[in-house]
N, CA, C and O atoms as a GROMACS GRO file, in nm:
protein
  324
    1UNK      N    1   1.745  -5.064  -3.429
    1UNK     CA    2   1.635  -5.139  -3.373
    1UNK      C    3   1.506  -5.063  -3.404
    1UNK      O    4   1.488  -4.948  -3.364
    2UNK      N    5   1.408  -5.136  -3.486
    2UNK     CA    6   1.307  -5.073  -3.499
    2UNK      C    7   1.196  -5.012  -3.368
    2UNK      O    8   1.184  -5.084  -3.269
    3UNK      N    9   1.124  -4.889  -3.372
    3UNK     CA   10   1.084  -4.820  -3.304
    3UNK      C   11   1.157  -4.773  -3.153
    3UNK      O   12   1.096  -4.728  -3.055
    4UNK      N   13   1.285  -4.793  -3.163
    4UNK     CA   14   1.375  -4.772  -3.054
    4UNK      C   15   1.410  -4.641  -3.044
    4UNK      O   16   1.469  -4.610  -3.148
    5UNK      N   17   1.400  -4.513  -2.938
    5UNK     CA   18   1.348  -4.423  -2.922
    5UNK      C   19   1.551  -4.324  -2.867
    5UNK      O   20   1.626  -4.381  -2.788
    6UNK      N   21   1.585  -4.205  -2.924
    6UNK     CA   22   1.722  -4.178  -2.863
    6UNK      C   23   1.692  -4.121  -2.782
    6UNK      O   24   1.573  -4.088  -2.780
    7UNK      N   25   1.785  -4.077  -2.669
    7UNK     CA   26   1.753  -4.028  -2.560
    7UNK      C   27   1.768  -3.865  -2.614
    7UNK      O   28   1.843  -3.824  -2.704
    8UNK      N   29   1.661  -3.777  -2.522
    8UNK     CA   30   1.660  -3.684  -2.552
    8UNK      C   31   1.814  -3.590  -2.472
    8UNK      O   32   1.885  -3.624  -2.377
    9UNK      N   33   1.819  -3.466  -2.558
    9UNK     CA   34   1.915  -3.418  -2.534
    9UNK      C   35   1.887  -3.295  -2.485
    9UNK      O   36   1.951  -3.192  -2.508
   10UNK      N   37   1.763  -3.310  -2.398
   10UNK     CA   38   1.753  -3.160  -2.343
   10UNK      C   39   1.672  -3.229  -2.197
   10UNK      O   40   1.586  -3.317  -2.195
   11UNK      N   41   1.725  -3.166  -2.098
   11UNK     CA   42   1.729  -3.169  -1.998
   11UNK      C   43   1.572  -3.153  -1.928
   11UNK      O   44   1.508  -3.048  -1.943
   12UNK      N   45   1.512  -3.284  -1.841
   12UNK     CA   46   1.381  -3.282  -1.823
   12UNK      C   47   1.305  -3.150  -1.736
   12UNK      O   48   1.363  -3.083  -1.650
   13UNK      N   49   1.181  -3.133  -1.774
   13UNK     CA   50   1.127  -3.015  -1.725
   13UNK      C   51   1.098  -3.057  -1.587
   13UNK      O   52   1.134  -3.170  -1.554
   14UNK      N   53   1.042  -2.987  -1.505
   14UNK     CA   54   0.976  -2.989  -1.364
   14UNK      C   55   0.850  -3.090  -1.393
   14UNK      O   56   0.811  -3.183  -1.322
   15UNK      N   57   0.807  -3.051  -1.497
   15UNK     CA   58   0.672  -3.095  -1.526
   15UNK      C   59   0.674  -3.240  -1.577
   15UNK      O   60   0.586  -3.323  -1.556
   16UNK      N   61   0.788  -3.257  -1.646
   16UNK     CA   62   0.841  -3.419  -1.717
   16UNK      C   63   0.918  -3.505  -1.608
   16UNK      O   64   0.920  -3.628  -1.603
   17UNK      N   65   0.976  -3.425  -1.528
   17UNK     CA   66   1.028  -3.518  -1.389
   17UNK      C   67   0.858  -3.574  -1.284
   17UNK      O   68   0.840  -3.686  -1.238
   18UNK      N   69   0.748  -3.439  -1.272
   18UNK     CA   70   0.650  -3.511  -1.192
   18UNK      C   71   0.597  -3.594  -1.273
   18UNK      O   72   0.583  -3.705  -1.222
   19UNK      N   73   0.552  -3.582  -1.405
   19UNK     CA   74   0.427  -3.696  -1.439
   19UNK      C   75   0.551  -3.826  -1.457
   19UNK      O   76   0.497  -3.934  -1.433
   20UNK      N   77   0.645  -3.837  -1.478
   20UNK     CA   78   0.709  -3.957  -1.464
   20UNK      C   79   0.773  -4.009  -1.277
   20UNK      O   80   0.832  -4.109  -1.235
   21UNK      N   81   0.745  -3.936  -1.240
   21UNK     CA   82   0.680  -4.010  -1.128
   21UNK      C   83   0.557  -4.029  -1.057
   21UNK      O   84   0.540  -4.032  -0.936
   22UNK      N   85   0.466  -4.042  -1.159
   22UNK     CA   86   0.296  -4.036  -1.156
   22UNK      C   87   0.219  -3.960  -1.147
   22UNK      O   88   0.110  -3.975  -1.203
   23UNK      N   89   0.247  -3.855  -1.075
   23UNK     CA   90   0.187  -3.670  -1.072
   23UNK      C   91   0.112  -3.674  -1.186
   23UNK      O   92   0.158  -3.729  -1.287
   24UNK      N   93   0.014  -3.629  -1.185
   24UNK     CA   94  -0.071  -3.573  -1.306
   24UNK      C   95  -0.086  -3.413  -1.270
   24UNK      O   96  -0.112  -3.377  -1.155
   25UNK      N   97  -0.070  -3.330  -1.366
   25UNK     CA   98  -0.146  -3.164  -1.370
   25UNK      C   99  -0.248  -3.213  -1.398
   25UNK      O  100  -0.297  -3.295  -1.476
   26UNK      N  101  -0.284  -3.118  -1.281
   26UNK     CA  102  -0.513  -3.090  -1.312
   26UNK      C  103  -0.507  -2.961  -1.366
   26UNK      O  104  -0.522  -2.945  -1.487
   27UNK      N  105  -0.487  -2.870  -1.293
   27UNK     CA  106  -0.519  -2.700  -1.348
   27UNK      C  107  -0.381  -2.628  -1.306
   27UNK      O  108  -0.275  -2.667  -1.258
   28UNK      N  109  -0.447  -2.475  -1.359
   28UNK     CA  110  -0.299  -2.380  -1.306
   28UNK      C  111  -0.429  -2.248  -1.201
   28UNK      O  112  -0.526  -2.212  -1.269
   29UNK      N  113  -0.426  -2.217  -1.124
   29UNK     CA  114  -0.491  -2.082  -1.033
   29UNK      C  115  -0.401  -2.066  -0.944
   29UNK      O  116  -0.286  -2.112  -0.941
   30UNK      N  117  -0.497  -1.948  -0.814
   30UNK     CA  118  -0.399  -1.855  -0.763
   30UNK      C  119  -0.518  -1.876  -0.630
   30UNK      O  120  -0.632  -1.923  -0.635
   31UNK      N  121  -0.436  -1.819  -0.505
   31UNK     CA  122  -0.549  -1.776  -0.427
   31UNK      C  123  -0.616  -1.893  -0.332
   31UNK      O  124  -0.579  -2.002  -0.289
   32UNK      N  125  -0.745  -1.803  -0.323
   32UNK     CA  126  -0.794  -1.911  -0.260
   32UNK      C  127  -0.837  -2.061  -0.335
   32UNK      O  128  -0.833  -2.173  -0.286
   33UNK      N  129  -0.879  -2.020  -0.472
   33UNK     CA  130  -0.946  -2.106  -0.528
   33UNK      C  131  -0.840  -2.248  -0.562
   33UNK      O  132  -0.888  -2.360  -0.584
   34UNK      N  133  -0.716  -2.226  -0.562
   34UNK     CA  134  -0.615  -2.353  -0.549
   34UNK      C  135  -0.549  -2.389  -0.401
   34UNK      O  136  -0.441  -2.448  -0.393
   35UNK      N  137  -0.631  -2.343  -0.276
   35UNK     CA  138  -0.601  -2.383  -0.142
   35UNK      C  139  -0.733  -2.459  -0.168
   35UNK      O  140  -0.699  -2.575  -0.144
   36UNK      N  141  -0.864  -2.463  -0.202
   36UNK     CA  142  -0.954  -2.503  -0.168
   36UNK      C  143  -0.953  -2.673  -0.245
   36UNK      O  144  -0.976  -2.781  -0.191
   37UNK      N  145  -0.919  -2.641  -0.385
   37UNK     CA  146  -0.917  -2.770  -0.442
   37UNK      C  147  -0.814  -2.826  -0.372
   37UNK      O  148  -0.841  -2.933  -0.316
   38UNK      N  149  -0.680  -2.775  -0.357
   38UNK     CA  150  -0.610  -2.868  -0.269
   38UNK      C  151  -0.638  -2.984  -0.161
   38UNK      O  152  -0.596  -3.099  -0.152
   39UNK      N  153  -0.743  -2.894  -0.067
   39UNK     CA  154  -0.763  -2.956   0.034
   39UNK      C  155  -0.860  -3.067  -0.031
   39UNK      O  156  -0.831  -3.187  -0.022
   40UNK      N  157  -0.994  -3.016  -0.108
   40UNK     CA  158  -1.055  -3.081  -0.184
   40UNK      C  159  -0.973  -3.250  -0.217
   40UNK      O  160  -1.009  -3.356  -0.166
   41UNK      N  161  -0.874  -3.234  -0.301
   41UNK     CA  162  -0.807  -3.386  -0.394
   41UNK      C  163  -0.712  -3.456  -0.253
   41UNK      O  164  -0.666  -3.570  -0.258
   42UNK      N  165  -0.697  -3.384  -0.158
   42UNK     CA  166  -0.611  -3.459  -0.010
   42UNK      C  167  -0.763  -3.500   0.043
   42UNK      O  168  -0.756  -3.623   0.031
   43UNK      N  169  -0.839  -3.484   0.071
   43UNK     CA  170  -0.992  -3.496   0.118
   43UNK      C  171  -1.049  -3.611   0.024
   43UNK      O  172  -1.160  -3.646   0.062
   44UNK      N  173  -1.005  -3.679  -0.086
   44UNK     CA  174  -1.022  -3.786  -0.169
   44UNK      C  175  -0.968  -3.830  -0.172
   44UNK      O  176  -0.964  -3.880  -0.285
   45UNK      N  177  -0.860  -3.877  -0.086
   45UNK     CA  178  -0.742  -3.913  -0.070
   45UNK      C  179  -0.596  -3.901  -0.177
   45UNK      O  180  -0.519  -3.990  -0.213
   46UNK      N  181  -0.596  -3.805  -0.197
   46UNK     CA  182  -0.464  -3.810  -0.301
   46UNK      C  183  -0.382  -3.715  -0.286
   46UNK      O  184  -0.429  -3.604  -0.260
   47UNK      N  185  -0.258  -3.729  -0.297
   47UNK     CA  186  -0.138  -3.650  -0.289
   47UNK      C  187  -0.167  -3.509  -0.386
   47UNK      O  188  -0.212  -3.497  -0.500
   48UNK      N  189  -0.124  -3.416  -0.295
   48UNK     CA  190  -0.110  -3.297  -0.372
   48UNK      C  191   0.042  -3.234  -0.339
   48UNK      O  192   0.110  -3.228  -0.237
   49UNK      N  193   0.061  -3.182  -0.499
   49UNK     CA  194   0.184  -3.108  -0.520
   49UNK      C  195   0.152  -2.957  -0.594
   49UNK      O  196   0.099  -2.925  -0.701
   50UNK      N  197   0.194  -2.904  -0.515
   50UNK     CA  198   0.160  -2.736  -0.578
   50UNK      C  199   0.329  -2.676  -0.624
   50UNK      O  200   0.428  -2.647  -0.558
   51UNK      N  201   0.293  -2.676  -0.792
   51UNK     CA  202   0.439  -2.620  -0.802
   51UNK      C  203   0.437  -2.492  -0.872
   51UNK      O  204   0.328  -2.462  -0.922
   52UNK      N  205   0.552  -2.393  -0.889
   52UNK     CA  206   0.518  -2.284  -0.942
   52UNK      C  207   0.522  -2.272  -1.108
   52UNK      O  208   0.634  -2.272  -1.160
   53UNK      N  209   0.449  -2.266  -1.162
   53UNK     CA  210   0.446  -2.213  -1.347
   53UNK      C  211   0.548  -2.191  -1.389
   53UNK      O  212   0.628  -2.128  -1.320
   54UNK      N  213   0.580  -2.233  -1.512
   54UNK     CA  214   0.723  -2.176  -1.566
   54UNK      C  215   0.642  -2.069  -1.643
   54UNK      O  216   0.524  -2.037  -1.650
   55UNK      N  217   0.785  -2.019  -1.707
   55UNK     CA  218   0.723  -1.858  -1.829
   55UNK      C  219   0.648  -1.923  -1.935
   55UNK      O  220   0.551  -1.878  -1.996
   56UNK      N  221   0.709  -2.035  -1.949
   56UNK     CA  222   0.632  -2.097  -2.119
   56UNK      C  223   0.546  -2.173  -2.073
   56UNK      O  224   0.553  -2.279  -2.136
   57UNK      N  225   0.433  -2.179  -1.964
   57UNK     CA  226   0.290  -2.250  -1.980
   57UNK      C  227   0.158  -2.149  -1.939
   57UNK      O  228   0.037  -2.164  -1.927
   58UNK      N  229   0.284  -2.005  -1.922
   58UNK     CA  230   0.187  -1.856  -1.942
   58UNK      C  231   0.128  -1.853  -2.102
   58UNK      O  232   0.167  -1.921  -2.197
   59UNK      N  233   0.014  -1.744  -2.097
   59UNK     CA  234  -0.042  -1.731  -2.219
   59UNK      C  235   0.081  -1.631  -2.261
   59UNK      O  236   0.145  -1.566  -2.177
   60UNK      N  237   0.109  -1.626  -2.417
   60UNK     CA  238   0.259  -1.522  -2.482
   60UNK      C  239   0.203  -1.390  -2.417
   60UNK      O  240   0.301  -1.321  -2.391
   61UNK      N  241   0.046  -1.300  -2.367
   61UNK     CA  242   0.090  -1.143  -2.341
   61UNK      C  243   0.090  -1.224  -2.207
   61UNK      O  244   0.055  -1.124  -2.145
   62UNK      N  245   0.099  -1.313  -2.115
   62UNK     CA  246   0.145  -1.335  -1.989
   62UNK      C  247   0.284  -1.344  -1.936
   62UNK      O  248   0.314  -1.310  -1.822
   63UNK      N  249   0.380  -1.399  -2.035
   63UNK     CA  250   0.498  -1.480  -2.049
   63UNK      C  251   0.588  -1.381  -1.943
   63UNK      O  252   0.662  -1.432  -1.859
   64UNK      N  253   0.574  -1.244  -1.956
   64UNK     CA  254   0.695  -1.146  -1.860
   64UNK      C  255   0.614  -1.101  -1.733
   64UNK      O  256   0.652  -1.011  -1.658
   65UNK      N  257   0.503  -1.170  -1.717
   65UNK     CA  258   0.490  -1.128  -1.616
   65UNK      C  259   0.505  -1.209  -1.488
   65UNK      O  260   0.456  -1.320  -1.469
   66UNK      N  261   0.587  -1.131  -1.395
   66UNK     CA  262   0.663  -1.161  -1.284
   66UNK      C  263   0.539  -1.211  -1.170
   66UNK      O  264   0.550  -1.312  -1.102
   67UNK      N  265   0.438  -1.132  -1.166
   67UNK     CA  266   0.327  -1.146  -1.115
   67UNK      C  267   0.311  -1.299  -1.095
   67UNK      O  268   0.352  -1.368  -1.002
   68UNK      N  269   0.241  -1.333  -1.204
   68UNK     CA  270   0.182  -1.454  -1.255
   68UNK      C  271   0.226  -1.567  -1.204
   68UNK      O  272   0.163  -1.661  -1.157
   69UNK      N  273   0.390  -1.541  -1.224
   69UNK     CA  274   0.460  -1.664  -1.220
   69UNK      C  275   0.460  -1.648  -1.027
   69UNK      O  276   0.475  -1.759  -0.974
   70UNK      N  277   0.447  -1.545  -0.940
   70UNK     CA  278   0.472  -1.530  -0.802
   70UNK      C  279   0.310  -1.613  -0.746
   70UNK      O  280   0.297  -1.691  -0.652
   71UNK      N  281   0.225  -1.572  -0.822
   71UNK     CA  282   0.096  -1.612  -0.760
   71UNK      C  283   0.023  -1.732  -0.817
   71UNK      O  284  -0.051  -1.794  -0.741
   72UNK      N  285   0.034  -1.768  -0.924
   72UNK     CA  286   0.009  -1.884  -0.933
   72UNK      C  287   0.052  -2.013  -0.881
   72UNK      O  288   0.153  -2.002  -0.811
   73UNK      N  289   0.006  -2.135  -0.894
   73UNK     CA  290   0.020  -2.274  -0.903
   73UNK      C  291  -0.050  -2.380  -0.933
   73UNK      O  292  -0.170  -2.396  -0.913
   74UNK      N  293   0.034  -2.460  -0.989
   74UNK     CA  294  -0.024  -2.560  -1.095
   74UNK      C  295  -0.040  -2.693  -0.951
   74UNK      O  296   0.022  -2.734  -0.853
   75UNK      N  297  -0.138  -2.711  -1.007
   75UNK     CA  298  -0.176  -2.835  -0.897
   75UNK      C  299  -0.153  -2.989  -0.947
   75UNK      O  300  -0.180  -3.006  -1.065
   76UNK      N  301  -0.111  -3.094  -0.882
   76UNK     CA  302  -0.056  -3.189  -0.965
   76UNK      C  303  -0.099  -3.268  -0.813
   76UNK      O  304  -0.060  -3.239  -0.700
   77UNK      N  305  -0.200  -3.383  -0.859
   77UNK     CA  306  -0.174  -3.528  -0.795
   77UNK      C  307  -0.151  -3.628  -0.826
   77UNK      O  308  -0.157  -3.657  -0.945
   78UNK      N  309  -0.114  -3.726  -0.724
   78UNK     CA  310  -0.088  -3.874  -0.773
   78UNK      C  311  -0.231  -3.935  -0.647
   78UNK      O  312  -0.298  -3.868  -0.568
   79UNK      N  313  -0.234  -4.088  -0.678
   79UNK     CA  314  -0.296  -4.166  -0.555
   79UNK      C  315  -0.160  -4.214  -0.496
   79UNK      O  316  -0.052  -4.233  -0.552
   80UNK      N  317  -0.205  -4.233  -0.338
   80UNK     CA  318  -0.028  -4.259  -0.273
   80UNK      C  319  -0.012  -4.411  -0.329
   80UNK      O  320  -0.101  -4.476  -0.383
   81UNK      N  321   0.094  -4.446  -0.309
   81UNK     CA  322   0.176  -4.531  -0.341
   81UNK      C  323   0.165  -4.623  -0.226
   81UNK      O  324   0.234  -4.725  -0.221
   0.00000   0.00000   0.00000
């Protein structure tokens, strides 16, 4: 069947399970500055999901660090449903 697509054979990311259920990533921070936007995009009414970074959306001299991946989060909304 033309342009008919196979199913992939690798198992969906964290990141490919939220935006297919509408989630969009906005940014990745740490701290205060991703409590503030949080409240910020719930304060405009929209769902917020704070999830933690995988190793591969670190920069490569970031990738081992344990740190990074403990203190960060990637911020992801949808509008509710």
């Amino acid at each position: 069947m033309p342009g008919a697509r196979l199913p992939s054979t690798e198992p969906p990311t964290e990141a490919a399970a939220l935006a297919a259920a509408g989630w969009e990533r906005r940014f990745m921070a740490a701290g205060s500055r991703i409590e503030e936007s949080a409240a910020l995009y719930r304060a405009l009414g929209y769902e917020v999901w704070l999830a933690r970074p995988s190793a591969a959306e670190l920069r490569e001299e970031c990738g081992d660090c344990r740190m990074a991946l403990e203190l960060f989060r990637v911020l992801y909304t949808r509008r509710p449903t």
